[in-house]
N, C-alpha and C positions, 0 to 999 in steps of 0.2 A: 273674461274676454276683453280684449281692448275695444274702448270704445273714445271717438273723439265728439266734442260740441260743435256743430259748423253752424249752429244760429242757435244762443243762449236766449232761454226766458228769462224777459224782463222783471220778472219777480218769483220767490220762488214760498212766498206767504200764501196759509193753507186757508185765508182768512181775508177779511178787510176791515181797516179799525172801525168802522161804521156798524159795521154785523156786531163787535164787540161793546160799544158803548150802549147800542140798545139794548142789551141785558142786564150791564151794570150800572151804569147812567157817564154820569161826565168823571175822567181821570185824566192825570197826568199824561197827555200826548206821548212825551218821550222815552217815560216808563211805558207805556202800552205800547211802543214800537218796539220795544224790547223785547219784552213779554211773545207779542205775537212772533218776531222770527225766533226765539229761545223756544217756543209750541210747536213749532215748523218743522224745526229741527230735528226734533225730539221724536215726532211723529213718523218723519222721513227714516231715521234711525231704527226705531222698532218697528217698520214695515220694510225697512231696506230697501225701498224706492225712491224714485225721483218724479212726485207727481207733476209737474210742472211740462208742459210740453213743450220737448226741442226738439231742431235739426239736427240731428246726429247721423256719423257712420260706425258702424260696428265690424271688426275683423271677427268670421263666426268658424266654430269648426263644423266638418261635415260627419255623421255618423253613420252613412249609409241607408238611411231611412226616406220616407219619402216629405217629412215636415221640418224644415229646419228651425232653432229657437234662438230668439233674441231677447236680449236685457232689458230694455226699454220697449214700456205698452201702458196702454195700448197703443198697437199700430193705429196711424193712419192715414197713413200714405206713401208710398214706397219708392223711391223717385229711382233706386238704380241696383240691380245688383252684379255683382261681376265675381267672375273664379278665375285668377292667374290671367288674367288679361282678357277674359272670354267674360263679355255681355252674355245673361241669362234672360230671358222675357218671356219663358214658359212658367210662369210661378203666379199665387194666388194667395190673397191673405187668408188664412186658416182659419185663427182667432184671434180678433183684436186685443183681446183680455188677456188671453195667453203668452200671446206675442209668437205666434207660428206662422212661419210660411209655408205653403203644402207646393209639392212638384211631383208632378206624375212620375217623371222620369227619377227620381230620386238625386237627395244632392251629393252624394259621395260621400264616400268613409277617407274622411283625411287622414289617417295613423301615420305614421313613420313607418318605412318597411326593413325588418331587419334581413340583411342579407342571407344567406341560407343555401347549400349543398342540397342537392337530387341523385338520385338514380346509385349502382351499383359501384361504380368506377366515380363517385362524388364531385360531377361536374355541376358548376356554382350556376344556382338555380335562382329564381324569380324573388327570391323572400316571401316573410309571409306580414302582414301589418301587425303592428305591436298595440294592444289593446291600449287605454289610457293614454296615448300618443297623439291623440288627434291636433292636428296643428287648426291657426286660426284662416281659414284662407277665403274661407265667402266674404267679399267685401258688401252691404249690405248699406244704402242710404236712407233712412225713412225720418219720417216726420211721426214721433208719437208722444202720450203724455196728455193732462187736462188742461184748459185753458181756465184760468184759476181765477177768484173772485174778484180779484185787486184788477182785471181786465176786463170786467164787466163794467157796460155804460151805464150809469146808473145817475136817473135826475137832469139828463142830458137836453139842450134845445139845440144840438144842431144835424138833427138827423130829420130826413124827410123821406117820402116814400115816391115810387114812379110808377106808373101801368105800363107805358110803355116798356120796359124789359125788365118790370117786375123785379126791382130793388129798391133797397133801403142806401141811403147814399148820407156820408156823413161827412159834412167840410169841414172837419175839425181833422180828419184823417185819424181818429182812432179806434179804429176797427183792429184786432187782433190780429199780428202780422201772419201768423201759421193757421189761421183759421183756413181749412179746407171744407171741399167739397164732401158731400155728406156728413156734416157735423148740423147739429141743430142747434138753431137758437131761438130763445125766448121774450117775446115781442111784448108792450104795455104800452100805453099810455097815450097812443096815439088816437084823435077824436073817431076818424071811422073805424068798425069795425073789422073790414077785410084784413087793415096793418095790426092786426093784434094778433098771438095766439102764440102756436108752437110751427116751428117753419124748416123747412131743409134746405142745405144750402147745394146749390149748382155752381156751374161756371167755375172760375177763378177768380175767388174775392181777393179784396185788395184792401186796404186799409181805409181809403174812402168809397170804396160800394162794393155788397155783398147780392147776389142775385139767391132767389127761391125760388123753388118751387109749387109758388101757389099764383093765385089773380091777386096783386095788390090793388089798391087806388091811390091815384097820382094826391098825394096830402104835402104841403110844403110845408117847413118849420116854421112853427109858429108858436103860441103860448104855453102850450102844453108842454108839460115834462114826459119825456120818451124812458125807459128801461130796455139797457138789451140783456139779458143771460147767455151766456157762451157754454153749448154741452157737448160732450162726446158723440161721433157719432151711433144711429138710433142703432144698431148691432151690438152696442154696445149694453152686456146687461144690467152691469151695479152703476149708481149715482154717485156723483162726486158728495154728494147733500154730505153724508157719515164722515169724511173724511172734515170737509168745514166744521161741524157741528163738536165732533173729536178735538179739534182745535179753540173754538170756542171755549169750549167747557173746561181744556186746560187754562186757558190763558184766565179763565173766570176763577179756578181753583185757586191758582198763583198769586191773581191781585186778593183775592180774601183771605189767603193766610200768609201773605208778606210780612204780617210781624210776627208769625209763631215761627218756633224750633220746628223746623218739618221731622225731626227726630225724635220729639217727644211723645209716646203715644199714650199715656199716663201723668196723673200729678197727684199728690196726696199731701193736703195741710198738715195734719195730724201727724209729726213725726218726719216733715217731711221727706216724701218719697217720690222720687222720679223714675219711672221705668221709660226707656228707649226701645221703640220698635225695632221691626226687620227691615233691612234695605227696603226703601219704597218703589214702586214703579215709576218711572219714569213721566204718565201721567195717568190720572185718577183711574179707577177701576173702570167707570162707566165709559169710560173712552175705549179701553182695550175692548170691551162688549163690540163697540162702534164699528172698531178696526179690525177684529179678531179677521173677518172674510177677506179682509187685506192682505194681514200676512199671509196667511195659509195660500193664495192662490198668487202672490205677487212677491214673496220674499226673495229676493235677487241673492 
């Protein structure tokens, strides 16, 4: 299905070198920059996704059903759709996970129709649609995808909190530009209580303030270090955690056996002998464990 970017993610790492030093200790920066997009990739590849959240439009086909499917998910947030010049606004997100839209009225069977002969005397008749024809014609604009760890605030002093309309307000302006309404984020560090916790987001955040759903208390920046976490929103079933951790664990496998033969699965002193394994996975076994709920429900 064509699909075009109309606001690219700023990074498309499954990972942050921070998450990665604290299991192996201190390395080479610009190997470990490596490393982590070569892990990205790798992972992107054998899920056939693109977890990273963009603005995208997708040209879709119609089958006649009442749920139409898109490439990119999770949904979350659907800003426009249109068939042949006609705005649709009867439509509902299905499954964010899934990436469906559900319409009562159904969204049409797009086929091609082959022309076709009726009746006795073989006056040319209506056609009939040709299976496997479907053209792309639902034009489709949504915002979906995860807001990934490299855009998490993390150890930050320039965020404060407000009662008055209950937001977190950051004069640094780096709040995640696609962060919508109903995504949650993960709050730390802040001295009162109220600004801590798990929070839903309202309104229209922006890059320097994001409003919730809860009572904050008005706390100005000050000496503490703040943490935000950025999550999907709460409809949303599985955790980004497996996908970081899948990552992780590759880029840890890589930097510890950067000096061996990854093709050697064998060695024998004695008469020297080398046997060579089977093509290897792409990354560690424990990783496809990770990912396996990935593929299956997210293979594009």
């Amino acid at each position: 299905m064509p699909l075009s970017v109309v606001t690219p993610a700023p990074t498309r790492r499954l990972t942050r070198k921070e998450h990665v030093t604290a299991e192996i200790g201190a390395a080479d920066p610009i190997l470990l920059d490596r490393l982590i997009d070569a892990a990205s990739a790798a992972i992107e590849n054998l899920c056939g996704v693109v977890f990273a959240r963009e603005a995208v439009m997708e040209l879709v086909p119609g089958f006649g059903d009442t749920r139409l499917q898109l490439q990119r998910r999770p949904i979350v947030a659907v800003t426009a759709v249109v068939f042949d010049g006609e705005v649709i606004t009867d439509y509902a997100i299905d499954d964010r996970e899934e990436g469906t839209l559900y319409r009562r009225a159904g969204w049409g069977w797009t086929a091609q129709v082959a022309l076709g002969l009726t009746g006795n005397q073989r006056w040319p008749g209506f056609g009939s649609p040709l299976p496997n024809s479907e053209e792309a014609r639902f034009s489709v604009s949504h915002v979906s995808g995860y807001i990934l760890p490299e855009q998490d605030l993390e150890s930050v002093r320039t965020v404060s909190a407000a009662l008055a309309d209950n937001s977190f307000n950051d004069s640094a302006n780096g709040f995640p530009a696609l962060l919508k309404a109903g995504d949650l984020i993960e709050v730390a560090g802040f001295q009162l209580a109220a600004n801590n916790g798990r929070f839903l987001v309202t309104g229209t955040p922006t890059v320097g303030k994001i409003q919730v759903s809860a009572t904050l208390a008005t706390e100005p920046v000050g000496e503490f270090l703040t943490h935000f976490r950025f999550r999907a929103p709460a409809d949303c079933r599985r955790r980004f955690d497996d996908v970081e951790k899948a990552c992780i664990e590759t880029v840890k496998s890589w930097w510890l056996e950067r000096a061996k033969d990854p093709g050697v699965a064998e060695k024998q002193v004695g008469s020297l002998r080398i046997r060579y394994g089977d093509v290897a996975l792409p990354v560690p076994a424990i990783c496809v464990g990770l990912l396996r709920p990935w593929m299956s429900a997210r293979a594009a």
